[in-house]
C-alpha positions as a printed Julia matrix, in Angstrom:
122×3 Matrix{Float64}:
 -96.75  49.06   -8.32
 -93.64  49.36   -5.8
 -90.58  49.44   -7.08
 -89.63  45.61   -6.36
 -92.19  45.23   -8.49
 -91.45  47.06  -11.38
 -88.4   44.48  -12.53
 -88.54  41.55  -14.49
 -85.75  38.66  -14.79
 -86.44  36.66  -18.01
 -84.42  33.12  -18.33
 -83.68  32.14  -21.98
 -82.25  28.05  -22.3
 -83.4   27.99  -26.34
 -81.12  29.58  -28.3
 -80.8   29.82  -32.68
 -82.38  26.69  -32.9
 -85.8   28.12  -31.52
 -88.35  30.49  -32.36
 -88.85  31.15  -28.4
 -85.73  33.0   -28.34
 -87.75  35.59  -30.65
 -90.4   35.38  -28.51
 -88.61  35.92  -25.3
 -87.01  38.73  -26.7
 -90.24  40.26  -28.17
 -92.11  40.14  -24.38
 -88.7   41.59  -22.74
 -88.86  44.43  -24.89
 -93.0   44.4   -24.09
 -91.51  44.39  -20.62
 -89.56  47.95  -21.06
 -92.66  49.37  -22.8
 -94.44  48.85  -20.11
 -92.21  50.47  -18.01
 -90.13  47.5   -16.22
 -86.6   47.29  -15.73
 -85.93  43.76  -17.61
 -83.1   41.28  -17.42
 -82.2   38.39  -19.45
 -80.36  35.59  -18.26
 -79.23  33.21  -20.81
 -78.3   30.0   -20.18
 -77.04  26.73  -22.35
 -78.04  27.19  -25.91
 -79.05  30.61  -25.28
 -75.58  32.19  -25.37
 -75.34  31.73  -29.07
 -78.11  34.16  -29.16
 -75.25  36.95  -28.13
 -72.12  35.35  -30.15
 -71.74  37.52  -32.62
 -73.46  37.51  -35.37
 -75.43  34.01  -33.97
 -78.49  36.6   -33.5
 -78.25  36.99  -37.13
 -79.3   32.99  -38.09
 -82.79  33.44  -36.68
 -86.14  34.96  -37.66
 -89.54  33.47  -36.77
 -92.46  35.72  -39.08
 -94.09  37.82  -38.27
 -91.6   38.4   -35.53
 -88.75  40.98  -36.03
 -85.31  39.43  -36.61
 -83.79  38.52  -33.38
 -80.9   41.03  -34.3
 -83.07  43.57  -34.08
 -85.04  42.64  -31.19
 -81.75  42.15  -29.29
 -80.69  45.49  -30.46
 -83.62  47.29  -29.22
 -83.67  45.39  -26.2
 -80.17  46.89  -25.25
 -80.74  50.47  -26.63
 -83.52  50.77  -24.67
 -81.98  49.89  -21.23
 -82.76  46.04  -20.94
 -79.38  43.84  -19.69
 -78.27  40.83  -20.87
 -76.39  38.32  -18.49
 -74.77  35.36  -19.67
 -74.35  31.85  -17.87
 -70.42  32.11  -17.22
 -69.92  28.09  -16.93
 -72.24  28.21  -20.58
 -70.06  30.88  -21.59
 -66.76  28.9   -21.03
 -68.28  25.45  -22.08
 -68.41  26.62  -25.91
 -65.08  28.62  -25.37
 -66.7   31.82  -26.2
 -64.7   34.73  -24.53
 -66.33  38.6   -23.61
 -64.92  39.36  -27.23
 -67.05  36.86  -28.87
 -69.99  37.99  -27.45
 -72.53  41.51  -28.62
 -71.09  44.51  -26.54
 -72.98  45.27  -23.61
 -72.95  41.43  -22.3
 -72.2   40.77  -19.34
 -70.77  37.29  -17.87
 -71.65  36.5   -14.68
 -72.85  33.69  -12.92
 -76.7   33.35  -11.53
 -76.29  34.73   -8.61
 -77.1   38.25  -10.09
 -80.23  36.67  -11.02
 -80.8   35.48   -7.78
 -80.6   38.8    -6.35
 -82.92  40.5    -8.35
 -85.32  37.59   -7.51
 -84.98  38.17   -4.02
 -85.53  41.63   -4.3
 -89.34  40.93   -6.1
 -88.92  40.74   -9.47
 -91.14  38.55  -11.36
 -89.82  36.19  -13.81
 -90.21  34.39  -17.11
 -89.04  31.41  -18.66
 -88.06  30.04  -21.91
């Protein structure tokens, strides 16, 4: 596998309201397992998935609470991006968000794209 290869961009719309959010969260930490370098972009209802304590509202069995799955995620190296025009839209602010967040527009995405990561969607 070359090293383009060996990154993953995941894009997250569904937020508390859906158990995909637990699901996307569960493959991106699959993803480090298996030795990628992941990403999550989150878009629309996504960001409450990083307001704090938003993570905390959601649990799909047999899943592990998205808290923790987020948690992991970060601990073990995976980044989490945040639409900045979603961001703004529901007035959130970098304090209202789980450290570690960061901000930033899609264009960070894009770049990873272009650079051969595979994606996912959810």
């Amino acid at each position: 596998m070359s090293e383009e290869t060996r990154k993953l961009v995941v894009l997250v719309t569904k937020g508390i309201e859906s158990e995909l959010s637990s699901v996307a969260f569960t493959i991106a930490n699959g993803g480090i397992t298996a030795g990628l370098q992941v990403y999550m972009f989150l878009t629309s209802t996504a960001i409450d998935l990083v307001r704090r304590n938003g993570q905390s509202m959601t649990q799909v069995a047999p899943l592990d609470p998205l808290a923790a799955l987020i948690a992991d995620f970060q601990k073990r190296g995976g980044v989490i991006w945040a639409c900045t025009p979603c961001v703004k839209s529901r007035g959130y602010e970098q304090k209202d968000l789980l450290d570690g967040v960061v901000i930033t527009g899609a264009s960070v995405m894009h770049a990873e794209i272009k650079q051969g990561a595979a994606t996912l969607s959810f």
